[in-house]
C-alpha positions in Angstrom: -24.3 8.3 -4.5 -25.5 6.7 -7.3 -23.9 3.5 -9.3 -22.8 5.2 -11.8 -20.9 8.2 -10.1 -19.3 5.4 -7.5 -18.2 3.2 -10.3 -16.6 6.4 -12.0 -14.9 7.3 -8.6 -13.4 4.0 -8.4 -11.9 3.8 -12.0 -10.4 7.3 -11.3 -8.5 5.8 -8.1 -7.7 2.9 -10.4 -6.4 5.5 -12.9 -4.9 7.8 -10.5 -3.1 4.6 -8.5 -1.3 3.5 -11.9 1.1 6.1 -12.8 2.4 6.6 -9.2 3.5 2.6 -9.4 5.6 3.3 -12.9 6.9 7.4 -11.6 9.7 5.6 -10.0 12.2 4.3 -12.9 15.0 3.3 -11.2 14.7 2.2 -7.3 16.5 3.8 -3.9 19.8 2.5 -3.5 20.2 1.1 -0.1 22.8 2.3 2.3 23.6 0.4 5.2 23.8 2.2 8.4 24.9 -0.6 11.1 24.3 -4.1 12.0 23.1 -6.8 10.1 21.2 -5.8 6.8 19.9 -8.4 4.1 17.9 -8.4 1.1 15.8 -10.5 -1.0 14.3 -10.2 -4.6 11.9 -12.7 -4.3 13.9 -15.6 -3.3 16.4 -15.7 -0.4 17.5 -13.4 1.5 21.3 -12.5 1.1 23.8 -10.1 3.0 25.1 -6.7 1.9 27.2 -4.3 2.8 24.6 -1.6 1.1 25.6 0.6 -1.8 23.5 -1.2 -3.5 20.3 -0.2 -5.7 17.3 -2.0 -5.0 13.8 -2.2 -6.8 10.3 -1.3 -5.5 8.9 -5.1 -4.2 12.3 -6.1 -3.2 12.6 -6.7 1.1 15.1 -5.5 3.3 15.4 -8.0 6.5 17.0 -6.0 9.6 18.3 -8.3 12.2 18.4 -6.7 16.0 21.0 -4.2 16.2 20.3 -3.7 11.8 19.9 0.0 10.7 19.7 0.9 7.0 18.3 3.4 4.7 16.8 3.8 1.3 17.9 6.8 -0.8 15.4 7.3 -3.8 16.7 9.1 -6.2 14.7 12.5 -5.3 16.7 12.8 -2.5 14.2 11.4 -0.2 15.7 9.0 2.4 13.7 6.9 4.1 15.3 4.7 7.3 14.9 1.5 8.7 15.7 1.2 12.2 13.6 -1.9 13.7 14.5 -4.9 13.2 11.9 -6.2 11.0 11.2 -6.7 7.2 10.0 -4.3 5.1 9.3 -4.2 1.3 10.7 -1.5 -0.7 7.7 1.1 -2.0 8.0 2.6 -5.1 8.3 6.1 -3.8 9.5 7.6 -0.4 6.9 6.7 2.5 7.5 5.7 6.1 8.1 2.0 6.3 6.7 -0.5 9.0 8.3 -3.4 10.0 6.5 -6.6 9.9 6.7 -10.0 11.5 6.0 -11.1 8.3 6.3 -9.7 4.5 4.0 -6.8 4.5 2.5 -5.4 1.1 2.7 -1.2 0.7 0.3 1.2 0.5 -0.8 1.2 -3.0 -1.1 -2.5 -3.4 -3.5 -2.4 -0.8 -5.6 0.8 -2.0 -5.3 -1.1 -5.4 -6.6 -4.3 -4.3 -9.6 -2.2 -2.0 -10.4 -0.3 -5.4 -10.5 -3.4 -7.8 -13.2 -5.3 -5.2 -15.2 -2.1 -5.0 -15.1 -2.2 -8.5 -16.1 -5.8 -8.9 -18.6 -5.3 -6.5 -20.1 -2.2 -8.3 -19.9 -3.9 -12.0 -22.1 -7.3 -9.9 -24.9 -5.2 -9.0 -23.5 -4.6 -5.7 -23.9 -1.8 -3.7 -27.6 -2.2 -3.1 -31.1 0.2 -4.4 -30.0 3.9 -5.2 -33.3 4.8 -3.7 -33.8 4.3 -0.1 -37.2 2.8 1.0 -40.0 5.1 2.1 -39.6 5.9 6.0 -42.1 3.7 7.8 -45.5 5.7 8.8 -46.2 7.5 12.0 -48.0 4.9 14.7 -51.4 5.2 15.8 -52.4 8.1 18.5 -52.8 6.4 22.0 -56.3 7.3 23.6 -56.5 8.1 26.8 
């Protein structure tokens, strides 16, 4: 693969990625299913009963015993049933609770296609041409 074609691939992934993180115009609402449930929009977490909307990048804490459940608006549910804390995606995926704030899916494939990109546009990536293969050795005489 040549510079050229990789540094095109990666700017399509770039392109394709962004659309899919604005398709979502207003977030799941959250239903609470049992237990403890809390949520946080970038500061503290606070309690809730559920019912309420919540917004791609916002996290949902599940204490033990904590079930929940995001309804997007598709229809598409998506439940939480470990205690854990999860960060709400911008579209219906299976969610995976974290000992720690965990970034989705398309963050991360964003992130992986901006360095390969950065890495392409710096020359990196190495000679599109590999070397010659390195000649046969001498016959051994008998």
């Amino acid at each position: 693969m040549t510079k050229r074609h990789a540094l095109f691939l990666a700017t399509c992934v770039c392109l394709a990625a962004a659309p899919l993180a604005h398709a979502q115009e207003s977030g799941p609402v959250l239903r609470v299913d049992g237990g403890t449930v809390m949520t946080s929009t970038g500061g503290e977490f606070v309690s809730t009963d559920g019912g309420n909307p919540v917004q791609p990048g916002d996290r949902v804490m599940l204490a033990e015993g904590g079930r929940a459940t995001l309804v997007y608006p598709d229809n598409c549910t998506q439940p939480l049933t470990e205690a854990g804390v999860y960060t709400v995606a911008p579209g219906c995926i299976v969610a995976s609770p974290a000992p720690a704030v965990r970034s989705n899916a398309l963050v991360i494939g964003g992130v992986v296609a901006l360095a390969a990109v950065a890495a392409l546009a710096s020359g990196g990536g190495g000679d599109d041409n590999p070397p010659p293969p390195p000649p046969p050795p001498p016959p051994v005489s008998r």
